[in-house]
C-alpha positions in Angstrom: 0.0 0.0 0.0 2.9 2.3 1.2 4.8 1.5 -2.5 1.3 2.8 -4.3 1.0 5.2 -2.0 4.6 6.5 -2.9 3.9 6.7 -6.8 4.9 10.0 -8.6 6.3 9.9 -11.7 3.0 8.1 -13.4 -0.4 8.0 -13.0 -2.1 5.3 -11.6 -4.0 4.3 -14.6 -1.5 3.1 -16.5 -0.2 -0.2 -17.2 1.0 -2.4 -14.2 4.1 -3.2 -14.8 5.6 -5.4 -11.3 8.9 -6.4 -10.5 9.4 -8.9 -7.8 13.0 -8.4 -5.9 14.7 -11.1 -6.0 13.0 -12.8 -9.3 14.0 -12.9 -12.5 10.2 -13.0 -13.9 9.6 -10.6 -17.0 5.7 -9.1 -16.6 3.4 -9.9 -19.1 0.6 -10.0 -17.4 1.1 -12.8 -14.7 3.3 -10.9 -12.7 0.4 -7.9 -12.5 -2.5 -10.6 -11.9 -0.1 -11.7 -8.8 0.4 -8.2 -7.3 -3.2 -7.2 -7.7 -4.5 -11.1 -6.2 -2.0 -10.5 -3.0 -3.2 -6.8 -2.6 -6.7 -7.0 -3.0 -6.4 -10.3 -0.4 -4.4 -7.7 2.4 -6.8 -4.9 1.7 -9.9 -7.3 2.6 -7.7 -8.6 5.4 -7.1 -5.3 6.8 -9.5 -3.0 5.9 -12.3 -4.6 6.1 -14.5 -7.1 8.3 -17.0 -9.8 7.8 -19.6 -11.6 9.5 -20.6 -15.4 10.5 -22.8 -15.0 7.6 -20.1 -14.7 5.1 -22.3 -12.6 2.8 -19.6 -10.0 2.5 -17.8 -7.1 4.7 -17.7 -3.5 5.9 -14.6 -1.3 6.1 -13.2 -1.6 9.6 -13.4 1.6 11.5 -10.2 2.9 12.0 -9.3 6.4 11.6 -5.5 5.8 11.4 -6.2 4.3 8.1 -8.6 7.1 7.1 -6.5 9.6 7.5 -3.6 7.7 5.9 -5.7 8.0 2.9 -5.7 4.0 3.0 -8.8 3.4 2.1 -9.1 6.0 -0.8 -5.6 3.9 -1.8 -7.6 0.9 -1.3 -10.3 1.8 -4.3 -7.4 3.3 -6.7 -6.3 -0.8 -6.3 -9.6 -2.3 -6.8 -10.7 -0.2 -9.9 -6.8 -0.8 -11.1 -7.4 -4.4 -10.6 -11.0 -5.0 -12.4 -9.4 -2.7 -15.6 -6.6 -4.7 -15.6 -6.9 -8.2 -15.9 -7.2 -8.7 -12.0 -9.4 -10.6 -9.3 -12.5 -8.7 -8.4 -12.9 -7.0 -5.0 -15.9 -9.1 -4.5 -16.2 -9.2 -0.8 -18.6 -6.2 0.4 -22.1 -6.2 1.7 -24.8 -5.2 -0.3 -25.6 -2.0 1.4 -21.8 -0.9 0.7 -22.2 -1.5 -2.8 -25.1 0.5 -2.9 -23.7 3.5 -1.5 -20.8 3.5 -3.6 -23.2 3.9 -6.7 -25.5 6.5 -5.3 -23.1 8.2 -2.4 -26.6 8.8 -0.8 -27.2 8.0 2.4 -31.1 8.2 2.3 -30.6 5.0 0.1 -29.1 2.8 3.0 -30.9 -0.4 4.1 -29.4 -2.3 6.7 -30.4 -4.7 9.3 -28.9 -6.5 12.2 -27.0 -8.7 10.1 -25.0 -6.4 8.2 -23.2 -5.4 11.7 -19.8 -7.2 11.2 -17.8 -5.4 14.3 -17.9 -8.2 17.0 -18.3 -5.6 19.7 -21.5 -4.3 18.1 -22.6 -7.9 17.5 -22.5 -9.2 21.0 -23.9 -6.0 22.4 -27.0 -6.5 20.0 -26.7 -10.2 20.9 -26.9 -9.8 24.6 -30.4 -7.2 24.4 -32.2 -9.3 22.1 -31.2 -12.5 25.0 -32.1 -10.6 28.1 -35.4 -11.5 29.5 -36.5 -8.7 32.1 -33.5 -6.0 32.3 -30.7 -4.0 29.8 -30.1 -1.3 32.2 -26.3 -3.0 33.0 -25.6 -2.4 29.3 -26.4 1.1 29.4 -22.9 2.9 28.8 -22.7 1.3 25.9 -25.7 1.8 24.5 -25.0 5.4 24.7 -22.2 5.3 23.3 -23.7 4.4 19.7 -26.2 7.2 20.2 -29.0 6.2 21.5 -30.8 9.3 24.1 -34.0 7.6 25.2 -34.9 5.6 28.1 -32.8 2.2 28.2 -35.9 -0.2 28.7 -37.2 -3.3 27.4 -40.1 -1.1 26.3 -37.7 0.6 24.0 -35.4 -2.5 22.8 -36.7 -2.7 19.0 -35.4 1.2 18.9 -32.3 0.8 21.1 -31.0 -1.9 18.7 -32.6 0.3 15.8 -29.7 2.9 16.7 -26.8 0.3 17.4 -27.2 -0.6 13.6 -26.9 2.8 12.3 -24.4 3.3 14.5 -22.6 0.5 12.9 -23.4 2.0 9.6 -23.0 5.3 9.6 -19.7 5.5 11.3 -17.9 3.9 8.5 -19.5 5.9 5.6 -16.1 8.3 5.5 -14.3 5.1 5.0 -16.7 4.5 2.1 -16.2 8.0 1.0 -12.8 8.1 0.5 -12.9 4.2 -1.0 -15.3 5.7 -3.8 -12.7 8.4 -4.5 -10.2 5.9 -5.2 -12.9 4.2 -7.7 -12.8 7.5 -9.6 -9.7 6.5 -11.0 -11.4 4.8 -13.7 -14.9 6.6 -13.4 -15.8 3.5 -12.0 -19.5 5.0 -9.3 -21.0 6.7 -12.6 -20.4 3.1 -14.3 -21.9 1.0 -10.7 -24.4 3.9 -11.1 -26.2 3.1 -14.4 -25.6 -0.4 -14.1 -25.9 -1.8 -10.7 -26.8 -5.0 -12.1 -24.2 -5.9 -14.0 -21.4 -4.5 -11.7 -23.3 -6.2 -8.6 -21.5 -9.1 -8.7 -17.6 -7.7 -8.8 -18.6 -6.2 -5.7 -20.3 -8.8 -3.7 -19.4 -12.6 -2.9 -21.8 -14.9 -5.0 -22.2 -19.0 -5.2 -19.8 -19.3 -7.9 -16.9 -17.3 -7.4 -14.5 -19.5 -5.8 -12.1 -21.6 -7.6 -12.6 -25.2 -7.5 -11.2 -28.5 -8.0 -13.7 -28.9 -11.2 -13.1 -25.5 -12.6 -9.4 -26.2 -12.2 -9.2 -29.4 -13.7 -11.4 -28.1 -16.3 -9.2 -25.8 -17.2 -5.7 -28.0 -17.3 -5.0 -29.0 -20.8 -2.4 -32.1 -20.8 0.0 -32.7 -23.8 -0.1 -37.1 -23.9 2.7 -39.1 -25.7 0.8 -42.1 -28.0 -1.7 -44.0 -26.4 0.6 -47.1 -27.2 3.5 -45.9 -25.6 4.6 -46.8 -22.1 5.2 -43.4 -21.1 1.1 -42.9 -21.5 -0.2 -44.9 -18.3 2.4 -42.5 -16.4 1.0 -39.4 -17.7 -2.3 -40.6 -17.1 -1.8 -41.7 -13.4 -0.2 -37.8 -12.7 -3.6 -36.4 -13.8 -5.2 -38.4 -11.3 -2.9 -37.9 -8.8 -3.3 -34.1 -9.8 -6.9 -34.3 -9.1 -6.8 -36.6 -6.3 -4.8 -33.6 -4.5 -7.2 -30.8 -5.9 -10.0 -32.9 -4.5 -7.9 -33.8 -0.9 -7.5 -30.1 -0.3 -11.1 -28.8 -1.3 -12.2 -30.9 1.4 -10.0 -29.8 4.1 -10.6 -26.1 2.9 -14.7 -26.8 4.2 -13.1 -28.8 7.1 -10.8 -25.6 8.5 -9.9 -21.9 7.7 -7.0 -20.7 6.0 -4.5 -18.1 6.7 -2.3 -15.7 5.0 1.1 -17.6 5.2 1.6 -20.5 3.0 2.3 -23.9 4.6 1.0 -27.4 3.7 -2.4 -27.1 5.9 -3.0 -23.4 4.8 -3.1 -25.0 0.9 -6.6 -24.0 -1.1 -7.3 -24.8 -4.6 -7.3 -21.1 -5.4 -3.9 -20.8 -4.0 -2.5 -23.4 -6.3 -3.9 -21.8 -9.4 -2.5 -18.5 -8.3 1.2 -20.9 -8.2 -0.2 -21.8 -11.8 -0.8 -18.8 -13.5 -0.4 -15.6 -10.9 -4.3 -15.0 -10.5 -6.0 -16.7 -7.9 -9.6 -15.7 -8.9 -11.9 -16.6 -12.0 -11.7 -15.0 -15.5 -14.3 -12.1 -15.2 -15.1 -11.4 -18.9 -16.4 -13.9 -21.4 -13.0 -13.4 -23.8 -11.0 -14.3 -20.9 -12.7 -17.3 -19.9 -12.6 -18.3 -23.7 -8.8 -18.5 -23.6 -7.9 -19.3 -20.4 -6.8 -22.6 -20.6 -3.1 -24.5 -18.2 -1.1 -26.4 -20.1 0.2 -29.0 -18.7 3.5 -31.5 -19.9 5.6 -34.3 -18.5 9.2 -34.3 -18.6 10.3 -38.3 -18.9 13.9 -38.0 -19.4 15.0 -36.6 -15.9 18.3 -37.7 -14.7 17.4 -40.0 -11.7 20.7 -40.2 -10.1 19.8 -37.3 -8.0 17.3 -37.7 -4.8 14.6 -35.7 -6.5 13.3 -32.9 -9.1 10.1 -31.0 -8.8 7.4 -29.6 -11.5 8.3 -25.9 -12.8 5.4 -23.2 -14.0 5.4 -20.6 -16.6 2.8 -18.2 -15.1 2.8 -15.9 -17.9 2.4 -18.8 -20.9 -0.1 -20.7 -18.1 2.3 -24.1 -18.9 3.4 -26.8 -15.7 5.5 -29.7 -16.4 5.7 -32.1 -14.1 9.2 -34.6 -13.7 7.3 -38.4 -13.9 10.1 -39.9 -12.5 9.7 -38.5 -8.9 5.5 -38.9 -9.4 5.1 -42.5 -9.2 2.6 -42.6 -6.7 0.1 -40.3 -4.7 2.4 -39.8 -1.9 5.7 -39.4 -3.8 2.9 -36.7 -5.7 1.7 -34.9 -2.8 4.9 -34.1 -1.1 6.7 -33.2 -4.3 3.9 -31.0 -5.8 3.5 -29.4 -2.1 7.0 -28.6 -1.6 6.9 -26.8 -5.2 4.2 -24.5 -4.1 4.8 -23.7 -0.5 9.0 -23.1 -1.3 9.0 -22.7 -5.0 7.4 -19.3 -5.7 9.5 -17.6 -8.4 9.0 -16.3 -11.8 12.2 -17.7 -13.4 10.5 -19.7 -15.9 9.5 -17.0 -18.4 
């Protein structure tokens, strides 16, 4: 954020062009769809907060990153991203959404589960629980604005004002997060077509990658049927899914985190290894062409203890060493240990 932040010699909407100390990897468009995928993930895990309902977040209140301009930073990224080939920023609530196309207050609907601070959450929790008293939770009810009496009469109203409380604190932070849109005249666009722009905004049924989309999506180059080398091609595709499957499941079993270790794997994180983008093709011509090429290399030198597969993010090409692959567990350690330690663009 602080490198974006630091920008002067061009303007933001041109061309992402990333460089990655440390890697030799030449940006043609793999290199951008990484840095966009890793900052859009920090910006909704810093600048924003969900509920148990997972049906999207609000921006954190935190005037530190107000008025670092972090937020207004934040929408330069996102509108950057969905004009540039990235992942959509397709984790808000509805009602966010909807004031970043009109900027209208009046236009707000929001109800008790749209609060996402926890705080807020347990306070509304504990009223709508008690059976004959609230009057212990009246310093904080207060404090989100509410001047009447603090009775059970009054709870509807009382919790009423702890949701627009909720809301209406964090509408600078949406403020300044639709300024950064205007990069690309992105709220007049949301405006006229709310419709269509709904769903690069807020989390939907199909967005995340999965082990059918992937595998979908791989394209293997087979030797002859009749050759030997064949059965060994075709029992590293089913290892290959095997593995896609084996970590779907544990990604329903478990939450991930933002390091990268063997039990933090997700599917998504292993096409981001694949091709730099960790997120569906948004427009109809991308999802035409996007397509992983996948080879085997049979004539690795097997003196040495072990070789693993190599990417090409930018070409979208894998080749995996069958040699080392002869079964699911020689598969699964070797294609781990690729992903979680092998993260450079030297392959170009």
């Amino acid at each position: 954020m602080q490198q974006w932040q630091r920008q002067k010699k061009t303007s933001p909407k041109c061309r992402l062009k990333v460089t990655f100390f440390g890697e030799a990897g030449i940006d043609t468009g793999a290199l951008s769809r990484e840095f966009l995928t890793e900052m859009l993930a920090v910006i909704e895990s810093r600048l924003f907060v969900g509920g148990s309902d997972k049906k999207g977040k609000n921006p954190i209140y935190c005037l530190g990153s107000l008025d670092s301009n972090y937020f207004r930073y934040a929408g330069e990224i996102m509108a950057a991203s969905l004009a540039q080939g990235g992942p959509c920023p397709n984790f808000l609530r509805e009602w966010c959404f909807r004031y970043l196309c009109s900027g209208d207050s009046d236009s707000i609907q929001v109800s008790a589960s749209d609060v996402t601070d926890s705080d807020l959450s347990a306070l509304i929790e504990r009223i709508n629980s008690a059976s004959d008293d609230i009057s212990d939770l009246l310093d904080d009810i207060v404090t989100c604005g509410y001047n009447g009496v603090v009775s059970m009469e009054n709870r509807d109203r009382i919790i009423r004002t702890i949701i627009l409380h909720s809301t209406m604190r964090v509408l600078p932070m949406l403020d300044q997060l639709r300024k950064g849109l205007q990069l690309y005249d992105l709220p007049k666009v949301m405006k006229n077509h709310q419709d269509l722009c709904q769903t690069l905004f807020i989390p939907g049924e199909d967005d995340e990658v999965d082990a059918a989309f992937l595998m979908e999506s791989i394209r293997p180059v087979y030797s002859d049927i009749s050759s030997a080398q064949h059965q060994k091609e075709v029992d590293i595709m089913n290892f290959l899914q095997d593995f896609l499957q084996e970590i779907e499941d544990s990604e329903h079993k478990g939450t991930s985190n933002d390091s990268l270790t063997a039990n933090s794997l997700t599917v998504g994180r292993v096409m981001q290894w694949l091709t730099g983008q960790r997120h569906k093709p948004v427009l109809p011509s991308e999802k035409r062409v996007f397509l992983i090429h996948l080879k085997f290399k049979h004539d690795c030198d097997t003196d040495h203890t072990i070789c693993f597969p190599f990417t090409s993010a930018c070409t979208r090409t894998v080749t995996f060493p069958s040699a080392h692959l002869t079964t699911y567990s020689e598969f699964k350690n070797n294609f781990t240990m690729a992903i979680c330690f092998g993260q450079t663009f030297d392959r170009v």
